[in-house]
Structure formats: C-alpha cells, structure tokens
C-alpha angles and dihedrals in degrees: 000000000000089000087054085056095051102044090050087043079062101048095046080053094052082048100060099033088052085046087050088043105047096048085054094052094050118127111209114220099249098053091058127104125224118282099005115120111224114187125240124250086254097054080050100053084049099048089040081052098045098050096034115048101054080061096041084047095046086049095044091050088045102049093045090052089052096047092045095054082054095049089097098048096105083185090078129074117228083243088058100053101042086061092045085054089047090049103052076048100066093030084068090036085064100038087052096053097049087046086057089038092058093055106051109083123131098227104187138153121214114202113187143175113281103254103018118150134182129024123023130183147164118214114213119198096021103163108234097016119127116258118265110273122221145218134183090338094313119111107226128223114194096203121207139245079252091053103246137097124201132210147184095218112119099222152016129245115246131204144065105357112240095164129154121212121199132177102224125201142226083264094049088250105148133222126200109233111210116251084236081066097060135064122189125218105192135241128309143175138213121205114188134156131283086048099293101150097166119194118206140174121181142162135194117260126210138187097194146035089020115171148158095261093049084059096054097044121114094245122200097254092194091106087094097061083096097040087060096049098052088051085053083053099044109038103015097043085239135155115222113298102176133060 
C-alpha cells in the first residue's frame, strides 16, 4: 500500500513539473515565426507526461525499496536513511539521464550536389516519398539539384547534432564540407489541410568565407517556402499553398 503511495505521489509530481514546464515553454502568437510549427500547451503537457513519469516512477521504486531494506538497521537514524534512499535515487536520476542523453543524436548524412550553394533541407512525413535510407547508423538525405530531400519517414531524429555533410559528383565521389560551412536552422512543421503535416529540419550552406561565426549565426530560414510547394505539387497533387 506505501509503494502505491509512492508511485501516484510520482505521478502527481510528473503532472505538475510537465504543467510548469509546458507554460514555460509556451510561444505566444505573436513571438512565432512563419512556418514554423510551435506545440500547444497541451502537446506539451503530453509530451512532459509521456517522457517524465516512467523516471519519476522507476526513482521513486527505487528509492522506496531501498528505504524499506534499511528499515531494520536500528544504526541509522530515520533522517539518515531517508537521505541514503534520496541519494540512490538521484544517483539513478543521473545514470538514467546520461543513458537518454547517449542515445539522442541526430546521426545524418547530407549529399549534396557538388557546388551547391545556398538552402539545404530535409522533409519528414512526405506522403508517397521513399523512406529514409541508412548507413553505418546515419540516416542519409540525397539532396536535389533544388536543395531539398524528401521522406516518408515520418519523423526526424532530435539531439545532439552529430551530421556530416559531403559535395558529390556526377561520378558519386564524396567531399567532406567543413561544419564552419554550415549553419543549422533548426527544426520546423507545416500543417496544412487534407492531412499534410509536413516535418523539416535545414540549415544554410556556403563555399566560401566559412567560419565559425557564420555556423553559429540565427539564419532566415524562409528560403523553403518553394521547396514545400513544389513537394505539395509533386507528391500531394497540390497547387501552391504557401507565398
């Protein structure tokens, strides 16, 4: 019965944490940028829900179990084991999180056409695209002579971004395009009628005067409004939806 109590106390917990968190994370209307899809405070809440109560759930376990074997040491004071269960706690709190934190890396491979300068994306969710192909663990994006690739995939990976990025020529041969050459823009969404609910992710490509400051610069990321529209047109039968 004490262990129920402590598995709802958690989830009561996830609950509040993912309704702090999710107010927090809000984007007003009037702070968003075009064609970018920002979630609700609901899809928040879910999402806050989803990842944080099975952790809170496996601390909160582990912390009673090991409260409970101490529970006959008569050496330690209730204030001391209290702390030692706290602690294991954490300790997996922390062991947990490295362990997530591990696995979310975004391992892709951008080919794209020797010479290309300017725009480059990748389109998640495309209805009718071919599935994203691997290699080695990377998932790899051809992109076209246009700058774009489209998948079918319905969605992107997200993390720490560990992308490689190649020029390929007529004859397939690759070369490495140096990270100060790229600068990421981020990840994005369009939602449009007739159940298009398109996923992207970009970044602006140079040949020259790459740097480290041109990586890290907040790039207009408005160049795909064409890209997407000639997806609607190729694979959703669509005239332009967007200007």
């Amino acid at each position: 019965m004490k262990l129920l109590k402590v598995i709802v106390a958690a989830v009561v917990l996830s609950f509040i944490i993912s309704i702090i968190g999710s107010i927090m994370a809000y984007t007003p209307h009037l702070d968003r940028d075009p064609d970018v899809y920002y979630p609700t405070i609901v899809e928040s809440f879910i999402y806050g829900v989803i990842y944080i109560t099975p952790v809170l759930i496996i601390l909160s376990i582990g912390s009673f179990v090991v409260y409970s074997s101490l529970r006959k040491n008569r050496r330690l004071p209730k204030w001391g084991k209290v702390i030692v269960s706290l602690g294991v706690a954490i300790g997996l709190g922390i062991i947990i999180s490295f362990a997530l934190s591990e696995e979310r890396k975004t391992n892709d491979i951008y080919l794209i056409p020797e010479g290309y300068e300017g725009d480059v994306f990748a389109f998640y969710n495309v209805k009718g695209a071919p599935e994203v192909e691997k290699e080695d663990g990377y998932e790899v994006h051809k992109i076209n002579e246009k700058g774009y690739y489209a998948t079918g995939t319905k969605d992107l990976d997200y993390g720490t971004v560990t992308d490689k990025y190649f020029y390929v020529d007529d004859k397939g041969h690759r070369t490495p395009i140096d990270n100060k050459c790229v600068s990421i823009f981020g990840t994005g969404g369009t939602t449009l009628e007739d159940n298009v609910d398109i996923i992207y992710t970009g970044f602006k490509l140079r040949k020259n005067n790459c740097s480290e400051e041109f990586s890290m610069e907040a790039q207009n990321e408005d160049g795909n409004v064409q890209m997407i529209n000639d997806i609607l047109k190729k694979y959703y039968n669509m005239e332009p939806q967007l200007f």
